[in-house]
N, C-alpha and C positions, 0 to 999 in steps of 0.2 A: 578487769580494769578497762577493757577493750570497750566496752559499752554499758561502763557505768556512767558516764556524762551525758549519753545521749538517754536512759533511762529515765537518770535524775531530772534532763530535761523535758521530758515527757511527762512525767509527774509535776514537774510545775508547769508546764502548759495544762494539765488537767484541772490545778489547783487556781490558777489564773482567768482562764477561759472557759471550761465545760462546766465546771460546777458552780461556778457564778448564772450561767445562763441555766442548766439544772434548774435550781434552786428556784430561779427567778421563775420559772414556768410551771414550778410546780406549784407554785401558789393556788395555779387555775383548780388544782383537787382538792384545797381546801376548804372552798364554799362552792361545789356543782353550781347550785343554782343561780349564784351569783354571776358563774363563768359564763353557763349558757346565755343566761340573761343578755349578757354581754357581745356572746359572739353572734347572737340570731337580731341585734337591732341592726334596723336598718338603717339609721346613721350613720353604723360600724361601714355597714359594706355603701352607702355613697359617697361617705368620703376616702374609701380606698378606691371607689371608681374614681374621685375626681384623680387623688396623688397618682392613680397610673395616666389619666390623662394627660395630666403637666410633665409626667415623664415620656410619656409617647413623643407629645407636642416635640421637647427636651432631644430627643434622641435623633424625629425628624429632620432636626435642623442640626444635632452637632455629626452624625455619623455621615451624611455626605461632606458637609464642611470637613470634618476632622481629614478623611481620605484624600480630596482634594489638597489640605493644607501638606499632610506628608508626603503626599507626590511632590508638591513643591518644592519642599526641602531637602526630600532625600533622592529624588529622583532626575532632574534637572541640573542646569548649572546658573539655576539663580543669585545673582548677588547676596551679599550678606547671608547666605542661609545657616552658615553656621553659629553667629551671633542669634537671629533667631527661634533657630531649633534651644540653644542655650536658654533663652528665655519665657518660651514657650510652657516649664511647665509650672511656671511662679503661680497663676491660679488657681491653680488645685489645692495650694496649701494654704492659702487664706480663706478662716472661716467666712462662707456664703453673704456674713451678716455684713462683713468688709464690702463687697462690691456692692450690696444693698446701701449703704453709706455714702460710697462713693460716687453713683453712678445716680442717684435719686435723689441727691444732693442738686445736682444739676441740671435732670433729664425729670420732670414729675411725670411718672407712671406709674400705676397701682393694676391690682388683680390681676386673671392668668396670665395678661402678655408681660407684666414684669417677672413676675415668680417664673417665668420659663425663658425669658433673657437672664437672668440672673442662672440660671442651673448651667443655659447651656458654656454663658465666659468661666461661670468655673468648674465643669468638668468636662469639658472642649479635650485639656490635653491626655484626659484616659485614653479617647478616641485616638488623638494625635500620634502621641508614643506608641501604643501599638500596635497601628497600620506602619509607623516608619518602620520600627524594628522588623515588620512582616517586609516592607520594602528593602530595609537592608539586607534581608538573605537572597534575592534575588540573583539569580546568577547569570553567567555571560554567556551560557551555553544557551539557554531559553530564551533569552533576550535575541539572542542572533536569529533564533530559530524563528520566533515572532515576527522578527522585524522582516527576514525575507518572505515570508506566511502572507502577511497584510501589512508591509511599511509601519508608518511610525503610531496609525492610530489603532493598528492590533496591539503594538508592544504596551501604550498605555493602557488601551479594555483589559489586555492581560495583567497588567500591573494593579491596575484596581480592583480585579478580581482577587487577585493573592493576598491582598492587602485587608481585603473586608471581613474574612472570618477575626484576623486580628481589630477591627474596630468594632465587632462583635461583642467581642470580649469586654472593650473597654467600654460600651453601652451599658452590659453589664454590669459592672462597678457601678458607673454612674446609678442606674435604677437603682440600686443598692442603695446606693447616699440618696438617692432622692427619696425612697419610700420612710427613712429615717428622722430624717429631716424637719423639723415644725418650724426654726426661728425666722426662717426667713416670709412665708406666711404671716407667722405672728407678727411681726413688724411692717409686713406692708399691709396688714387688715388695720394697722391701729393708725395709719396714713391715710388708706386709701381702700377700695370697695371690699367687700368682707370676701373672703377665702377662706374655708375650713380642709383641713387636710389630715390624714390619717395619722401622722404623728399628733395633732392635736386630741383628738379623742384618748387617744393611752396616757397623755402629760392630765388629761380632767380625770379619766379614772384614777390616777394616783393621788391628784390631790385632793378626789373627793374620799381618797380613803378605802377605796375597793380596791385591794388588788388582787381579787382572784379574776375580777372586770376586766383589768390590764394586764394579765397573761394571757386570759382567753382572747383579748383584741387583737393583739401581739400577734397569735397561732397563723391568721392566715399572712401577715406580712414576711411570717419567718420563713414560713413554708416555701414562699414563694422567693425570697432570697438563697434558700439553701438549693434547692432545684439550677436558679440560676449560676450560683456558686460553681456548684458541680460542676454545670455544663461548660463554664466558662475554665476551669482549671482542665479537664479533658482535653480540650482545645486549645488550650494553653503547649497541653503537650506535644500537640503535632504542631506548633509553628517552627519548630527547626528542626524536622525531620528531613528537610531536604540539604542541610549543611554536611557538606563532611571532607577527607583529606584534600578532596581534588577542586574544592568549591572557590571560585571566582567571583568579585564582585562584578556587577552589570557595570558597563559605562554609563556615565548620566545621559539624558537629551540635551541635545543645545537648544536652546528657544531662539537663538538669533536676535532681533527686536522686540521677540513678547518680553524678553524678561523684566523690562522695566512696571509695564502693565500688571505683568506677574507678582512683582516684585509688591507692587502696591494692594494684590489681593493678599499676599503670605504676610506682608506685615499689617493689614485692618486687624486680624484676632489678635496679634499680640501687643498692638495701643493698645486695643481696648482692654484686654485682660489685665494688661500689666504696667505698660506707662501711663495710661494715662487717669488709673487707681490712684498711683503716686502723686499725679500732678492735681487731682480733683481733690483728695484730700489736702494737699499740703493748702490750695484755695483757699476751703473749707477750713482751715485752722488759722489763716487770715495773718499770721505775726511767730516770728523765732519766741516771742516770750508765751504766748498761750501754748508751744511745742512745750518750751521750757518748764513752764509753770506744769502742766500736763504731767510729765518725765517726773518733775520732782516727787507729785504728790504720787504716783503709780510706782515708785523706784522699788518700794518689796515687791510689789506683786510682778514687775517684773521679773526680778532677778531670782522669785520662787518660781515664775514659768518656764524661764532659762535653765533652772538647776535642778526642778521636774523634768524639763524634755530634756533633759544633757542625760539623767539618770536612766529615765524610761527608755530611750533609744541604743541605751548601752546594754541592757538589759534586753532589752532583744534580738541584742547580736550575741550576748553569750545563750540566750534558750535559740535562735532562730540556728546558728551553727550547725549545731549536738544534732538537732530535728532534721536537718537536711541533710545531714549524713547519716542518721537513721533511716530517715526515707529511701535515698540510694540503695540500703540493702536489703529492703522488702520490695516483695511481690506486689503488695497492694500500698502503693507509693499512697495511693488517692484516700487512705485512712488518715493519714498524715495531713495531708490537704485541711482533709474536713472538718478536722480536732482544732485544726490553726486557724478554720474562717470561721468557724462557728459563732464568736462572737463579734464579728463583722457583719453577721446576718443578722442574730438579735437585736431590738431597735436601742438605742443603746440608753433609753429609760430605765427598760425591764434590765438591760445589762447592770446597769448603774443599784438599782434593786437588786440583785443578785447578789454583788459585793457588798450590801447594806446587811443581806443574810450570813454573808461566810465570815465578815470580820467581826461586824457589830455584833461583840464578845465579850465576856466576862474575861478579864485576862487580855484582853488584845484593843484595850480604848488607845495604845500608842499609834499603832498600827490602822484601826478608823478614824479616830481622831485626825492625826499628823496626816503628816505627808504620804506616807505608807501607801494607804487607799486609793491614790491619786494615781504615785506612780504604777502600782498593778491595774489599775484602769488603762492607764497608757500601753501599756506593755499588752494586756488584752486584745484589745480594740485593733490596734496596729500593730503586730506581730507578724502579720502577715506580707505586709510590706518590708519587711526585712528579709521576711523565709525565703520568698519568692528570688530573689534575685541571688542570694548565697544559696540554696537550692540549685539556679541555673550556674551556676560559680560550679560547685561540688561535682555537677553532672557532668562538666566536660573536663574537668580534672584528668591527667595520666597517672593508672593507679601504678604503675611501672617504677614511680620513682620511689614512691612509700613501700614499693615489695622490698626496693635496693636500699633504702635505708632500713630497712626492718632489716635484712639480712647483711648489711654491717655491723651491727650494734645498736644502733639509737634504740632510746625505748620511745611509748607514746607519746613522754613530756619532749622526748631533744624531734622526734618527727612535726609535735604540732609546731612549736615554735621556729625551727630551722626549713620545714618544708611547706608546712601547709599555712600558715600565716606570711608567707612570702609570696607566694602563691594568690592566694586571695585577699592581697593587703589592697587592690583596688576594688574591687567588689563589697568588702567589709566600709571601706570610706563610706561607697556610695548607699551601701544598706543604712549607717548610721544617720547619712544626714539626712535624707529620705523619711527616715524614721523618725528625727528630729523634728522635722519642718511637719510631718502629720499631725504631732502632737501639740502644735500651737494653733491648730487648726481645731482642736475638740471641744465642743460645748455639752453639748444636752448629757452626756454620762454624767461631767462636772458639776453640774446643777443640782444632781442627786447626794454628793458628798461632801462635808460639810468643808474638808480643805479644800476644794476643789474650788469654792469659792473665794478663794485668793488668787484667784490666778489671773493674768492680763484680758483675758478671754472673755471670763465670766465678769470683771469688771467693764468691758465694752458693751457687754447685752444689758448690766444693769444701768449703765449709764445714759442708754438710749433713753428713756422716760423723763430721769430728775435733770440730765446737765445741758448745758445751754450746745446749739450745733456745733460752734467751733471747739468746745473743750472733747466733745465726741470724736469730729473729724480728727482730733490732737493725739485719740485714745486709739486709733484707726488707723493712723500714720505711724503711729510704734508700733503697733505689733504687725501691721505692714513691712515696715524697717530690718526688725529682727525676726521676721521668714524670711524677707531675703538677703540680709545677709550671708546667712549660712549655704544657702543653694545657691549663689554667685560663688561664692568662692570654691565652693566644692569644682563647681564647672568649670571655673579658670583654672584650675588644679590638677584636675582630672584631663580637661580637655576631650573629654568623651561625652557629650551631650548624650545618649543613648545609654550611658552605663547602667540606668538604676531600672529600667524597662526589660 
């Protein structure tokens, strides 16, 4: 009974995530020569040269920004920085197509310099969050030690040093979602100067009907996210090795008169990111009644997006749980890891293909058909974003208390409920909403499934072509709206800006 739940969860992570991406890449053996065909054009490999370009460019400009931006706010005694940090990471969870909308609504730019404006406002806060959180374990025994070493500009080189493996990591992610990626290309080649990029070549192999073409494409994209994966959850591992009983947070610096200066470089990224999305679209939508008219005709496909991510984000807190206390009692934690990103590294075409192979079934059209296929999508894709953070929940746990209820009586069921869901009743918030807010963020898997195309998401990319700009900017501004709802109120609630990191 002991590790049946975290079993059963392993097996539907397998059923969810590995065999869907299986599936998907085995295609590549079922016509060799169509795969190789595929993987030796030199197409294939210059437009993976360009998408690592745009991510280079992408990375150049958000990992010294991001560093910068969390020494400001976790480091300093900046005004507002709490409100900030709060809203700092609203970006990340609006699909890419949103700030292309918003932001080229009013600013006309097309080719690389937009496509790598556009990456870096929205995956700015991977950077962000994980250099801060690398800055909040800093401690006051180092910090003193620095500061008499070389005064105030050793403590900061040192603080930016500590900071950078964790914005590493979060470059990481980002390369991730950028090598993934085609909509936002796609939409600014049909604006403005043509751009071709590696996610487009596997969306033409599919639709021209090869897909042993688009598994073989796929191989070097995957390859090269799993590698990063890896190297990124490793290092994931050691950023709170230096925490433990005796550990102290550092004092912040005082800036004196910079802070005002300060103050106006910490908040440029988060207009741009996040206020002034809002204020460009609502523009762009010109009148309450084009909002209104908007809302009415979209009110299923909302409220199936809403009761898709409400389900999918539930559903990966009952499999991300089991897995992260599974984890804890293996050796090789990083098996665990890898099973959960794996379909975070598949582009999520071929992912989307994968689950067209394990549901689309004799016996199972409720399940491909419906809603079913959606939500396992969801639950796939971003399972990882759940794991991660109850993962870090489960590992600093006191197993002390669970010996002392085992040896009173309780059994498993009165220990999860009375000790260990009290225990991680904040961590489980923030894995949910987290989880929520990614999932209004998903396009190109949805694209592959035929309900997928219900949903607020998929209705915004196809609206770009037939509807006039303001009823667009109107489709932009909702699903804008309900990402952020749910991530404000988490944070006024929580009051732990940092919790989900």
């Amino acid at each position: 009974m002991r590790f049946l739940w975290p079993i059963v969860a392993l097996l539907a992570l397998l059923l969810v995530g590995v065999l869907p991406t299986a599936l998907a890449m085995v295609d590549a053996l079922r016509d060799p020569v169509q795969a190789w065909a595929a993987l030796v054009d030199p197409v294939l490999w210059s437009r993976l040269v360009t998408t690592l370009g745009i991510a280079g460019a992408t990375l150049a400009l958000a990992l010294p920004l991001g560093v910068m931006q969390a020494w400001l706010l976790m480091r300093t005694d900046l005004p507002l920085r709490r409100l900030l940090m709060m809203l700092t990471p609203f970006p990340l969870f609006l699909p890419p197509l949103v700030h292309v909308l918003s932001w080229f609504g009013m600013v006309r730019l097309g080719g690389y310099t937009a496509i790598v404006l556009v990456y870096v406002i929205s995956f700015l806060p991977f950077v962000v969050l994980l250099a801060a959180r690398a800055m909040r374990q800093i401690n006051r025994e180092q910090h003193e030690a620095m500061r008499l070493a070389g005064g105030r500009r050793a403590v900061v080189v040192d603080e930016w040093r500590q900071a950078w493996p964790a914005a590493m990591v979060g470059g990481a992610l980002t390369l991730v979602f950028v090598l993934s990626d085609f909509a936002v290309a796609d939409f600014l080649t049909s604006v403005g100067p043509s751009v071709t990029v590696y996610g487009d070549t596997l969306y033409a192999h599919h639709l021209a009907l090869r897909p042993a073409g688009a598994a073989a494409a796929a191989l070097p994209g995957l390859v090269l996210c799993v590698i990063l994966l890896v190297w990124a959850l490793r290092m994931r591992r050691r950023l709170g090795v230096s925490v433990d009983a005796r550990f102290e947070h550092a004092p912040v610096m005082r800036l004196g008169w910079w802070r005002w200066p300060a103050l106006a470089v910490a908040a440029t990224p988060v207009m741009i990111g996040t206020v002034l999305p809002l204020v460009s679209l609502a523009m762009q939508t010109g009148s309450w009644g084009t909002l209104a008219q908007q809302a009415s005709i979209a009110s299923e496909r909302m409220w199936f997006t809403l009761r898709i991510g409400a389900i999918a984000a539930t559903g990966m807190i009952v499999l991300g749980l089991p897995l992260a206390a599974l984890a804890t009692r293996m050796k090789r934690r990083w098996m665990i890891d890898v099973l959960v990103f794996i379909p975070l590294a598949i582009p999520p075409l071929l992912y989307g293909i994968g689950l067209i192979r394990v549901w689309n079934r004799p016996g199972l059209d409720a399940v491909y058909v419906g809603a079913g296929a959606v939500i396992i999508a969801m639950i796939g894709r971003y399972l990882a974003f759940a794991y991660l953070p109850l993962g870090g929940a489960v590992e600093r746990m006191d197993r002390s208390m669970f010996e002392s209820a085992r040896l009173a009586g309780a059994g498993v069921v009165a220990r999860f409920w009375h000790v260990l869901l009290p225990l991680l009743r904040s961590p489980i918030a923030a894995a949910w909403c987290v989880s929520f807010c990614f999932t209004l963020r998903e396009l190109d898997s949805l694209i592959m499934l035929r309900a997928g195309q219900q949903s607020l998401t998929f209705h915004l990319y196809s609206s770009v072509v037939f509807a006039r700009q303001d009823e667009v900017a109107a489709i932009a501004l909702l699903l804008a709206c309900i990402t952020f709802a749910p991530l404000l109120i988490f944070l006024m609630l929580s009051n732990r800006s940092l919790r989900f990191v």
